[in-house]
DONUNU-753337 format. One record per atom (N, C-alpha, C): residue number from 1; atom name; y, x, z. Coordinates in nm, 2 decimals. Atoms other than C-alpha are relative to their C-alpha. Layout:
<pts>
   nr  atom   north    east      up
  NUM    CA       Y       X       Z
...
</pts>
This chain:
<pts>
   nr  atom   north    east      up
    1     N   -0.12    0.09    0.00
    1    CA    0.00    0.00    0.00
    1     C    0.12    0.09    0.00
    2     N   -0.17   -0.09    0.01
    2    CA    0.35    0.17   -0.12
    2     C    0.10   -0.07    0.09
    3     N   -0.11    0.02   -0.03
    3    CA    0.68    0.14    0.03
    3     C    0.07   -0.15   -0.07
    4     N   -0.02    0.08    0.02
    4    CA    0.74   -0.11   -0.21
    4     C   -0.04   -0.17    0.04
    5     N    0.06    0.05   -0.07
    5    CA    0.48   -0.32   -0.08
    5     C    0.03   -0.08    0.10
    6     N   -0.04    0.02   -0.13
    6    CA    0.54   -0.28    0.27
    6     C    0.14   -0.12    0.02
    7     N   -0.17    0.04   -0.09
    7    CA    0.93   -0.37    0.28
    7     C    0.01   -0.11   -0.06
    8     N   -0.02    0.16    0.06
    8    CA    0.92   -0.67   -0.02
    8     C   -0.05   -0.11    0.07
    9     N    0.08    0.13   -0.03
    9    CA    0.69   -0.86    0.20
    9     C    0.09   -0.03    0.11
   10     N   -0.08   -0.04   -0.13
   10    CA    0.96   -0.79    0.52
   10     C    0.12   -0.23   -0.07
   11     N   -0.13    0.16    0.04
   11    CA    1.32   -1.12    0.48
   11     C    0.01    0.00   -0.17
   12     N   -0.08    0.08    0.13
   12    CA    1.38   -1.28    0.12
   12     C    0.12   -0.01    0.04
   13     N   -0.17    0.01   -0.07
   13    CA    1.74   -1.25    0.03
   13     C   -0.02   -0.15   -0.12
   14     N   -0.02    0.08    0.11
   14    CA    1.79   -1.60   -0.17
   14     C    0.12    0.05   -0.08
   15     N   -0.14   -0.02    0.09
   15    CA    2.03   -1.59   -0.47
   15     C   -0.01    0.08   -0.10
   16     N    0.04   -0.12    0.09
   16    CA    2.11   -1.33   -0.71
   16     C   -0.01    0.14    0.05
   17     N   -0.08   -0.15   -0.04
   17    CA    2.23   -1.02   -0.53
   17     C   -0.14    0.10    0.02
   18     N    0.08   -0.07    0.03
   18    CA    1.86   -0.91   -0.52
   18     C   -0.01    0.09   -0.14
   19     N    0.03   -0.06    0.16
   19    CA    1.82   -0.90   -0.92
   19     C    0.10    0.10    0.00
   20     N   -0.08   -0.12    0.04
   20    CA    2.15   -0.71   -0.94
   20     C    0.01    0.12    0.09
   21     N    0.05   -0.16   -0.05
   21    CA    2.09   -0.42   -0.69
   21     C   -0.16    0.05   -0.09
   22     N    0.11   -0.04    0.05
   22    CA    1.76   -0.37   -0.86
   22     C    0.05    0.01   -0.07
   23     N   -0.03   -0.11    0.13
   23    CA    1.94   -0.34   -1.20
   23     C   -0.01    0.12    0.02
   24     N    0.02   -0.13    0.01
   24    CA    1.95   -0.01   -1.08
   24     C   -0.14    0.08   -0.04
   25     N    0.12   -0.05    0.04
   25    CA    1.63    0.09   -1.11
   25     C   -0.09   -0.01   -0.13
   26     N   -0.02   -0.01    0.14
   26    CA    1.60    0.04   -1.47
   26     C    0.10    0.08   -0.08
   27     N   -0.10   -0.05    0.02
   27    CA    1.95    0.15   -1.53
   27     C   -0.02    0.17   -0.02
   28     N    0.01   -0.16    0.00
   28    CA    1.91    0.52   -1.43
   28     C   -0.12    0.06   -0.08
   29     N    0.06   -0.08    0.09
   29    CA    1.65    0.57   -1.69
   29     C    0.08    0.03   -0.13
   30     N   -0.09    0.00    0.15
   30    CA    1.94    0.53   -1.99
   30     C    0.07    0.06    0.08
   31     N   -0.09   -0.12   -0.06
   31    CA    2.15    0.74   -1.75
   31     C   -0.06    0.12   -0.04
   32     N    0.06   -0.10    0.02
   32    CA    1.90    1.02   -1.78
   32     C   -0.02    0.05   -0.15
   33     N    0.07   -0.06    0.09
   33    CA    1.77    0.98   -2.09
   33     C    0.14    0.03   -0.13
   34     N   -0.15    0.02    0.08
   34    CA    2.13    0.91   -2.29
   34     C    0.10    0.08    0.05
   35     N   -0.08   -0.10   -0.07
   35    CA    2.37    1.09   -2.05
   35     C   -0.02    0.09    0.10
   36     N    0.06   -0.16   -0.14
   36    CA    2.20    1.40   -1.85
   36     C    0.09   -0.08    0.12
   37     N    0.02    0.03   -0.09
   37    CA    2.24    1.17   -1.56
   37     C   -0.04    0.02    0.07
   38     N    0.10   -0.03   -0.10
   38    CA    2.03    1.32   -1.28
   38     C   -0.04   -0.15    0.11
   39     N   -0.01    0.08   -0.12
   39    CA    1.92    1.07   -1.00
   39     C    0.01    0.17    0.10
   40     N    0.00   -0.15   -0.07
   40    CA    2.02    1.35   -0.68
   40     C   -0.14   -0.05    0.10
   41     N    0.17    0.01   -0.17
   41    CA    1.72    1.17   -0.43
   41     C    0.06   -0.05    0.14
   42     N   -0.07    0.01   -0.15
   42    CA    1.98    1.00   -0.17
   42     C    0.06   -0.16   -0.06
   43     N   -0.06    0.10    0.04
   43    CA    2.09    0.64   -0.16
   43     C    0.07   -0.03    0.15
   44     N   -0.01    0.08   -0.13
   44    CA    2.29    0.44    0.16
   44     C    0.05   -0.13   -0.05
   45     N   -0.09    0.13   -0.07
   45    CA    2.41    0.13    0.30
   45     C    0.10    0.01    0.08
   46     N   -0.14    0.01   -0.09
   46    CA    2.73    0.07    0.45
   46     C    0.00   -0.16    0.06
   47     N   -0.07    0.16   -0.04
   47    CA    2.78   -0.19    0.66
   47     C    0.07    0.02    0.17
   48     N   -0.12   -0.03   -0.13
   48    CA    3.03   -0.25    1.00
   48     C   -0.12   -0.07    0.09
   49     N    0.05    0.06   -0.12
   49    CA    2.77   -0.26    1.31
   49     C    0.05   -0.10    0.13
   50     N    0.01    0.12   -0.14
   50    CA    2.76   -0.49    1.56
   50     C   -0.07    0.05    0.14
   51     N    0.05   -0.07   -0.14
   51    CA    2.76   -0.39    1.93
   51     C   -0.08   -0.13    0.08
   52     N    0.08    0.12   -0.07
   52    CA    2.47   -0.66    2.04
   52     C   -0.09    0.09   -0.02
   53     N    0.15   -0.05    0.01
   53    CA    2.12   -0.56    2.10
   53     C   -0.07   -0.04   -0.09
   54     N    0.10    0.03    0.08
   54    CA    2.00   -0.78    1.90
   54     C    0.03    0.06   -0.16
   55     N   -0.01   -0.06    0.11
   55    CA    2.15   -0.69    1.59
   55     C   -0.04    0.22   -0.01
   56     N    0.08   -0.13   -0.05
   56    CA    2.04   -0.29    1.71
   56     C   -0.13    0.02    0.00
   57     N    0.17   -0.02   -0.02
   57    CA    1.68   -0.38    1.76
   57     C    0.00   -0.04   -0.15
   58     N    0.01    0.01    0.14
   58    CA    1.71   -0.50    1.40
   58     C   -0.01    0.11   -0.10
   59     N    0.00   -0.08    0.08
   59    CA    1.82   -0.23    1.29
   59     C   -0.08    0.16    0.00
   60     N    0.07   -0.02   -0.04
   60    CA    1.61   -0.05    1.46
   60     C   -0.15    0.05   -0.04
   61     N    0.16    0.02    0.03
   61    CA    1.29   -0.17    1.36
   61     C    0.01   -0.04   -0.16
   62     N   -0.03    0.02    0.10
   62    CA    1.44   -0.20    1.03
   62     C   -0.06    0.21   -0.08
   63     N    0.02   -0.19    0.01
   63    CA    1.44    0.22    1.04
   63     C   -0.16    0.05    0.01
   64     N    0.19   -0.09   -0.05
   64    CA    1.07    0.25    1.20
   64     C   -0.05   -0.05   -0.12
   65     N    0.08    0.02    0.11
   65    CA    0.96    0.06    0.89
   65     C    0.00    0.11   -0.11
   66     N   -0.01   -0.11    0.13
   66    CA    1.10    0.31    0.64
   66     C   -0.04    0.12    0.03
   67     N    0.05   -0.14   -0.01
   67    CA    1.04    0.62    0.84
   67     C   -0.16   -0.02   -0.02
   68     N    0.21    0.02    0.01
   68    CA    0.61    0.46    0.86
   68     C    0.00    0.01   -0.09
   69     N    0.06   -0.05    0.14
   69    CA    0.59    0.45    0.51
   69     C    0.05    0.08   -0.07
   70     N   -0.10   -0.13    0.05
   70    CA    0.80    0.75    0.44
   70     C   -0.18    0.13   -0.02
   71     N    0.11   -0.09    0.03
   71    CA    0.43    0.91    0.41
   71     C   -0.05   -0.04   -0.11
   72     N    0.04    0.01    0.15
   72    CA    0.32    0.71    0.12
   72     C    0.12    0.10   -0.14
   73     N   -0.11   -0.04    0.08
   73    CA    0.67    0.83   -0.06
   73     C    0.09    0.12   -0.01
   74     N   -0.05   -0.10   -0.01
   74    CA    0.80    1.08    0.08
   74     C    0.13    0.00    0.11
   75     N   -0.15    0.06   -0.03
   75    CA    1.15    0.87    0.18
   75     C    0.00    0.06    0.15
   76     N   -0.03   -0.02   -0.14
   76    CA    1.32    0.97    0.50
   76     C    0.15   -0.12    0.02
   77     N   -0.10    0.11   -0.06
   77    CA    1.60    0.75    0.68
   77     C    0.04    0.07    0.15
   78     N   -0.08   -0.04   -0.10
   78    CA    1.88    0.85    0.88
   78     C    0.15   -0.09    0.04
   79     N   -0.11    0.04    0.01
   79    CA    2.20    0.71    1.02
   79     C    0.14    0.09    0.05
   80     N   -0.07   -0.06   -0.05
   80    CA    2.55    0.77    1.12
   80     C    0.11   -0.04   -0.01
   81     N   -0.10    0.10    0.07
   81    CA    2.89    0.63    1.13
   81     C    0.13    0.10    0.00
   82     N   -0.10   -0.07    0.04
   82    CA    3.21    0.73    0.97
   82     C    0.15   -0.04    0.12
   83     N   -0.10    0.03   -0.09
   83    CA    3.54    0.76    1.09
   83     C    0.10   -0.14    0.00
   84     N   -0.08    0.17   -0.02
   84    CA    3.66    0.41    0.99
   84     C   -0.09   -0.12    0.06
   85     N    0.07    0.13   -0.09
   85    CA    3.39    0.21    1.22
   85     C   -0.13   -0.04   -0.13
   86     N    0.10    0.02    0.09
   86    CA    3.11    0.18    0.91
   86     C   -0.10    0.12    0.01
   87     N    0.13   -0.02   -0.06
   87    CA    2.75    0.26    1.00
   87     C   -0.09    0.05   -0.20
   88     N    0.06   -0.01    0.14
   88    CA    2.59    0.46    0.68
   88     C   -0.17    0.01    0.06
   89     N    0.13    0.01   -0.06
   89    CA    2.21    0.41    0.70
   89     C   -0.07    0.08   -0.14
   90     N    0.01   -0.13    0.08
   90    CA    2.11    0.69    0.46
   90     C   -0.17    0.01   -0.07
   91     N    0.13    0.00    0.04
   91    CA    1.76    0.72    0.27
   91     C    0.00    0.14   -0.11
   92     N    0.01   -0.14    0.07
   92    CA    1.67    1.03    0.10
   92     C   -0.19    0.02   -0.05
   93     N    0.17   -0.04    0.06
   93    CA    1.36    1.10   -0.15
   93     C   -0.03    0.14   -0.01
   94     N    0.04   -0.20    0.03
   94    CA    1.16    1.42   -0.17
   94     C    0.09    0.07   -0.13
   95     N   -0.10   -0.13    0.07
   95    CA    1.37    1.71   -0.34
   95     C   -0.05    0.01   -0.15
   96     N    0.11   -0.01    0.15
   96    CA    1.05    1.74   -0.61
   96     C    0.02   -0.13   -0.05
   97     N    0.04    0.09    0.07
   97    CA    1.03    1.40   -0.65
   97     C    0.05   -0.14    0.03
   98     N   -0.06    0.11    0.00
   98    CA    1.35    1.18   -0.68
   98     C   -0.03   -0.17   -0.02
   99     N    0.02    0.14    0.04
   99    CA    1.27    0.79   -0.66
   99     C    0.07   -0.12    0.00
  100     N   -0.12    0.09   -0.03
  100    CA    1.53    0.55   -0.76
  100     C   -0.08   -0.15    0.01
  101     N    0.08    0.15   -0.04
  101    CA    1.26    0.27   -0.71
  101     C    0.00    0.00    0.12
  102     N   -0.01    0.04   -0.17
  102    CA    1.20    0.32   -0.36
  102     C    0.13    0.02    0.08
  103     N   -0.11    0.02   -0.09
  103    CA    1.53    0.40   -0.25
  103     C    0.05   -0.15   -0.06
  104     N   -0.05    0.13   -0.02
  104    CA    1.64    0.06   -0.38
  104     C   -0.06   -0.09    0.06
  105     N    0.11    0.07   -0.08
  105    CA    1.34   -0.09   -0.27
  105     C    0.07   -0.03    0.19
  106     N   -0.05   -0.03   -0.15
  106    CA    1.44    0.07    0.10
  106     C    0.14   -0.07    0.01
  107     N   -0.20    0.07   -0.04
  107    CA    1.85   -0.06    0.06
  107     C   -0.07   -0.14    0.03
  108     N   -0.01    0.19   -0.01
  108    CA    1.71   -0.43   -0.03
  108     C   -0.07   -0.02    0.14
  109     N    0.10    0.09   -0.11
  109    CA    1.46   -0.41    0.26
  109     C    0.06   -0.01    0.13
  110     N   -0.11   -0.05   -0.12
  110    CA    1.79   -0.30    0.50
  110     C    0.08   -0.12    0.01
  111     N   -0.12    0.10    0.04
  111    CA    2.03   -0.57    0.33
  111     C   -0.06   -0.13    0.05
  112     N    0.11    0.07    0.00
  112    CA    1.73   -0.79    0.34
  112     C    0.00   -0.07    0.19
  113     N    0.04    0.00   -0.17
  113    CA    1.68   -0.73    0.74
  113     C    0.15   -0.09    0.04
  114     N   -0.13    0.01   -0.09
  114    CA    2.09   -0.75    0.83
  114     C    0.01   -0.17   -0.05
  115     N   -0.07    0.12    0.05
  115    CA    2.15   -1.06    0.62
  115     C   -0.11   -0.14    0.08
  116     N    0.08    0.13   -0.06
  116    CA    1.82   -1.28    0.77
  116     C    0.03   -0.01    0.15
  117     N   -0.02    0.01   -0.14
  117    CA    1.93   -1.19    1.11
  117     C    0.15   -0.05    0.00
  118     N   -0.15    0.11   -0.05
  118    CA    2.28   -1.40    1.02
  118     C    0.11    0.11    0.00
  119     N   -0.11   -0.11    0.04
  119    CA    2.52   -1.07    0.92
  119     C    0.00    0.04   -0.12
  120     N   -0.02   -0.06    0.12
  120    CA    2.52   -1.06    0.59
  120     C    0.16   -0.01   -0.04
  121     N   -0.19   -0.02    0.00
  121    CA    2.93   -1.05    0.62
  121     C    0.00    0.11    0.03
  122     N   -0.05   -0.17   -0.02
  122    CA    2.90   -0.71    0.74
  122     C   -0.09    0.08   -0.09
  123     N    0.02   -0.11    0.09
  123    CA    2.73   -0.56    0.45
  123     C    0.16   -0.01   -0.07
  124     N   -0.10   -0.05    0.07
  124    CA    2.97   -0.35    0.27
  124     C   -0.05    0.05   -0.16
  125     N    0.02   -0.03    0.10
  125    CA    2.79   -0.19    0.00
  125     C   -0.10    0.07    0.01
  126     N    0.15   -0.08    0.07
  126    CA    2.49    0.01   -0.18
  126     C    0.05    0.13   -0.06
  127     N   -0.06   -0.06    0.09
  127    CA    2.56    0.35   -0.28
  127     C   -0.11    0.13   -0.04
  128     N    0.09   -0.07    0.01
  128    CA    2.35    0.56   -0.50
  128     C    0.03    0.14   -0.07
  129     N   -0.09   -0.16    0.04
  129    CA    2.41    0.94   -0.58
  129     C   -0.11    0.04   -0.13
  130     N    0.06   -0.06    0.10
  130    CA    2.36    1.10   -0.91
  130     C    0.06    0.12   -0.03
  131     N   -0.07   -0.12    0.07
  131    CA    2.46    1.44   -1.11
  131     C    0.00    0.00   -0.11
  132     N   -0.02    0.01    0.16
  132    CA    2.56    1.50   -1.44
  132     C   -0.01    0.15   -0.04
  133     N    0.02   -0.15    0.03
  133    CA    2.53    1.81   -1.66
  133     C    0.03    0.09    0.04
  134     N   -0.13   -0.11   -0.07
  134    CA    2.83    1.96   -1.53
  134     C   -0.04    0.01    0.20
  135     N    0.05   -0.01   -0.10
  135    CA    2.67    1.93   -1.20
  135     C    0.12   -0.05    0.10
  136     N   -0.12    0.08   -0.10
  136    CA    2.97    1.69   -1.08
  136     C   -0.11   -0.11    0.04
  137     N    0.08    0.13   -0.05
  137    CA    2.84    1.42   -0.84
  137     C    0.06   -0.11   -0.03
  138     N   -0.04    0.17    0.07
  138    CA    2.86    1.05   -0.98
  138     C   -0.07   -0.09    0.06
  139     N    0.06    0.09   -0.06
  139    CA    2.80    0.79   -0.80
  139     C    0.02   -0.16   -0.05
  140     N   -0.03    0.16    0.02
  140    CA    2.73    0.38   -0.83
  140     C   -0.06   -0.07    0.12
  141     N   -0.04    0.12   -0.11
  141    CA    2.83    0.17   -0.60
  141     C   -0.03   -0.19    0.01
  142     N    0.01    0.14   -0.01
  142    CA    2.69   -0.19   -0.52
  142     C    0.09   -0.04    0.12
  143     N   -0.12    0.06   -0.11
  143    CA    2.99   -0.43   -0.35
  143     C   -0.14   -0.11   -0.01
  144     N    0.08    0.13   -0.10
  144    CA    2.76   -0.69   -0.14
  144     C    0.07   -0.14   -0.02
  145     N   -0.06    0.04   -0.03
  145    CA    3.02   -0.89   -0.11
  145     C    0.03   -0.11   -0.22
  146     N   -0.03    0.04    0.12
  146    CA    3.11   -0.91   -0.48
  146     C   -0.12   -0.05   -0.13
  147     N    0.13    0.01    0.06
  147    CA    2.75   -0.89   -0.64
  147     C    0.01    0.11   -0.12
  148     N   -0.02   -0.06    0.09
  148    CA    2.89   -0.60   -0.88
  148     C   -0.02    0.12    0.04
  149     N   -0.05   -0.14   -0.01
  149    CA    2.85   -0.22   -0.93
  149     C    0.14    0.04   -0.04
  150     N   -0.08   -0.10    0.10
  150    CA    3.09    0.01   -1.03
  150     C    0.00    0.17    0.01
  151     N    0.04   -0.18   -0.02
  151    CA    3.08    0.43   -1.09
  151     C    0.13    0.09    0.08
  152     N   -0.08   -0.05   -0.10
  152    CA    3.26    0.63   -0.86
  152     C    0.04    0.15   -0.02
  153     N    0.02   -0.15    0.01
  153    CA    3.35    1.01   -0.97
  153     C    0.13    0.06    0.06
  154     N   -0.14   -0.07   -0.10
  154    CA    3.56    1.19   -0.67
  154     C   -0.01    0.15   -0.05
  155     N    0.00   -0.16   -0.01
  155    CA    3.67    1.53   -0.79
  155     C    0.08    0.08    0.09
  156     N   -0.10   -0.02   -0.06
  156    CA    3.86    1.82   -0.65
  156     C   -0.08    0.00    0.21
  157     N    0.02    0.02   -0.13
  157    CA    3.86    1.81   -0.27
  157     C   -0.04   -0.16    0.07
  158     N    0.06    0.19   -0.05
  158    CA    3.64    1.45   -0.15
  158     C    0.05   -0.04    0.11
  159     N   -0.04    0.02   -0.21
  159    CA    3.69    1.51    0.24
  159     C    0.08    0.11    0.06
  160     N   -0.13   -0.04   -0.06
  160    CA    3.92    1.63    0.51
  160     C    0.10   -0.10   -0.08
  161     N   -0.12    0.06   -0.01
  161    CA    4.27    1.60    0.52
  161     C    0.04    0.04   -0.14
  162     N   -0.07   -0.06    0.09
  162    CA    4.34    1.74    0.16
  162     C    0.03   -0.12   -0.11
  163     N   -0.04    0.12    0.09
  163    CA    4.47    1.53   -0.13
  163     C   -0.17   -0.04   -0.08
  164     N    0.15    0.10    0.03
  164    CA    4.14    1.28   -0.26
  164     C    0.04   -0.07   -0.15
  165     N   -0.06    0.07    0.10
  165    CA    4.15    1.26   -0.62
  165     C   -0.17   -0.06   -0.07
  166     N    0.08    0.04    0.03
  166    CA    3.91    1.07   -0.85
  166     C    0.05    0.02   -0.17
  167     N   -0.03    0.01    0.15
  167    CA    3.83    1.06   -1.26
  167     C   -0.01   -0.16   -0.05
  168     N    0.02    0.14    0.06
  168    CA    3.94    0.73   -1.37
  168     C   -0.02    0.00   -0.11
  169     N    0.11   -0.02    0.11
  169    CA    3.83    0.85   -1.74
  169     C   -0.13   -0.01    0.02
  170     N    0.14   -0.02   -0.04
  170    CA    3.50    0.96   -1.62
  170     C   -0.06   -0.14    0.03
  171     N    0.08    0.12   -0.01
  171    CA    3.43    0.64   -1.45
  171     C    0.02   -0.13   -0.13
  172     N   -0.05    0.08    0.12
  172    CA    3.59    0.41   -1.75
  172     C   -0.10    0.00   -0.10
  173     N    0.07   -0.03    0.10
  173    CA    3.37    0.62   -1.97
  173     C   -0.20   -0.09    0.04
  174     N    0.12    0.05   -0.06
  174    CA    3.06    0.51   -1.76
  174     C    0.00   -0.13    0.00
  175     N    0.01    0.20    0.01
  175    CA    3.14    0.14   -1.73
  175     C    0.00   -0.04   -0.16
  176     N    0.07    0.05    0.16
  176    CA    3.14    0.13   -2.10
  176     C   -0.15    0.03   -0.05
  177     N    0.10   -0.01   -0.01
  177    CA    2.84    0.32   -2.11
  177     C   -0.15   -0.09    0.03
  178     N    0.07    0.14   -0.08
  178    CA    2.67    0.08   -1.85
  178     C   -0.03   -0.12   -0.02
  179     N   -0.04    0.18    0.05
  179    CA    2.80   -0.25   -1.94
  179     C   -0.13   -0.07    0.00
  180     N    0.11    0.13    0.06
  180    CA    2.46   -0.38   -2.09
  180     C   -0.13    0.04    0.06
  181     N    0.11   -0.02   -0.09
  181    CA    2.22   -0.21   -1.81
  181     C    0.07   -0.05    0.15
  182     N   -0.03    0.00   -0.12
  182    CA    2.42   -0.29   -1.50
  182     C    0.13   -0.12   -0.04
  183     N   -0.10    0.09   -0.01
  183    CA    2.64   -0.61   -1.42
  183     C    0.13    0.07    0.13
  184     N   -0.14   -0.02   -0.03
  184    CA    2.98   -0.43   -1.38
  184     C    0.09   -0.09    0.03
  185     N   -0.12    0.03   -0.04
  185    CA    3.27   -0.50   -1.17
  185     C    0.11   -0.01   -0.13
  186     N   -0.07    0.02    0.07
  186    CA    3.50   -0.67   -1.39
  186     C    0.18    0.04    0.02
  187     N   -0.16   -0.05   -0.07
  187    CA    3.85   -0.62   -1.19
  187     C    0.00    0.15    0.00
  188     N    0.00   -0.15   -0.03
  188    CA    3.90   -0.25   -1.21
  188     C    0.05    0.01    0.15
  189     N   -0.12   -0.05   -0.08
  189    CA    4.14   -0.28   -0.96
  189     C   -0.11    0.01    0.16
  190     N    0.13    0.02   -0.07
  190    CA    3.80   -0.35   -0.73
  190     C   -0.08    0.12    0.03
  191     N    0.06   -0.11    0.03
  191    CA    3.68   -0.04   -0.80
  191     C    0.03    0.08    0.14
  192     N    0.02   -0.09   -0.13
  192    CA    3.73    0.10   -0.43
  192     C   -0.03    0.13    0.03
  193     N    0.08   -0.14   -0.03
  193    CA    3.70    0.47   -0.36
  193     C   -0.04    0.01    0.11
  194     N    0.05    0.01   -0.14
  194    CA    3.45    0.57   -0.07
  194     C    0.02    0.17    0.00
  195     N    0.03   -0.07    0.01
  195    CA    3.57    0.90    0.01
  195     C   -0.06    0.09    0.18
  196     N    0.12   -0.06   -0.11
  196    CA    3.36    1.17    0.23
  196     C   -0.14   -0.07   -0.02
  197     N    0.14    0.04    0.03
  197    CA    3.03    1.02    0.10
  197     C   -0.08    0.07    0.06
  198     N    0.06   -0.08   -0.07
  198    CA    2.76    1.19    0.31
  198     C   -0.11    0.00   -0.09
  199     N    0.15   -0.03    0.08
  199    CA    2.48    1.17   -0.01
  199     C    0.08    0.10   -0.10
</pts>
């Protein structure tokens, strides 16, 4: 029994927002095979914790599932939260042997947990790390909230106090790219930078 297995039999999310986080995992084969896309082997969730136990034991026992079948896969799971109060819950595939199936697998079975326990207001987003030829990191972002991706390329200095710039070509160039593998954020203006990303 894979990871996939395991975590799809875990809360049903009704609606769509399943199918369109899973675009990804089709998606990043026309990344690779069309634009030297890498997947890097790191995905998270963002979402704003909640100081109750119950919502803790959730998340919790949300963690012990992915680290137990982190032997069929490889996956590991860690957390940690940033300096604006959002809890990144972090999944990482073996180094040899990136899998953008089971890290989405692993997000939906996270999003999956928070939303059936009655907080699905406090997801924030999906975010999955890639590399490109140039060996810049590119990332796509799922908004929870919105049901859309969009591509994220922070160049330059990401974190600290230094100026935080981004390639709004680069990602422009990707959302055209995309379009007809991933249901893109239509508002650019939506497009949110997450900077200090820890994948």
């Amino acid at each position: 029994m894979g990871l996939r297995d395991i975590l799809t039999g875990r809360h049903q999310v009704k609606g769509p927002a399943p199918d369109r986080l899973f675009a990804i995992s089709t998606a990043y084969i026309s990344l690779q095979a069309e634009h030297q896309i890498e997947p890097a082997g790191a995905a998270a969730i963002v979402f704003q914790a909640l100081a109750t136990s119950e919502f803790e034991a959730t998340l919790r026992e949300m963690e012990e599932v992915v680290k137990a079948t982190g032997g069929d896969s490889g996956t590991t799971v860690s957390t940690q939260d940033d300096t604006y109060g959002y809890r990144w819950m972090t999944l990482r595939s073996p180094p040899q042997a990136p899998s953008i199936e089971d890290l989405t697998v692993g997000i939906n079975a996270v999003a999956s947990s928070i939303e059936g326990g009655g907080h699905g207001e406090r997801l924030l987003c999906a975010v999955f790390a890639f590399t490109d030829a140039r060996k810049q990191r590119v990332y796509f972002i799922y908004n929870y909230k919105r049901g859309y991706w969009y591509p994220f390329v922070p160049v330059g200095n990401t974190s600290g106090d230094g100026a935080k710039e981004r390639s709004t070509e680069r990602e422009l160039q990707l959302k055209a790219q995309m379009a007809s593998e991933l249901p893109i954020e239509p508002e650019i203006e939506r497009w949110f930078p997450l900077w200090g990303i820890p994948i």
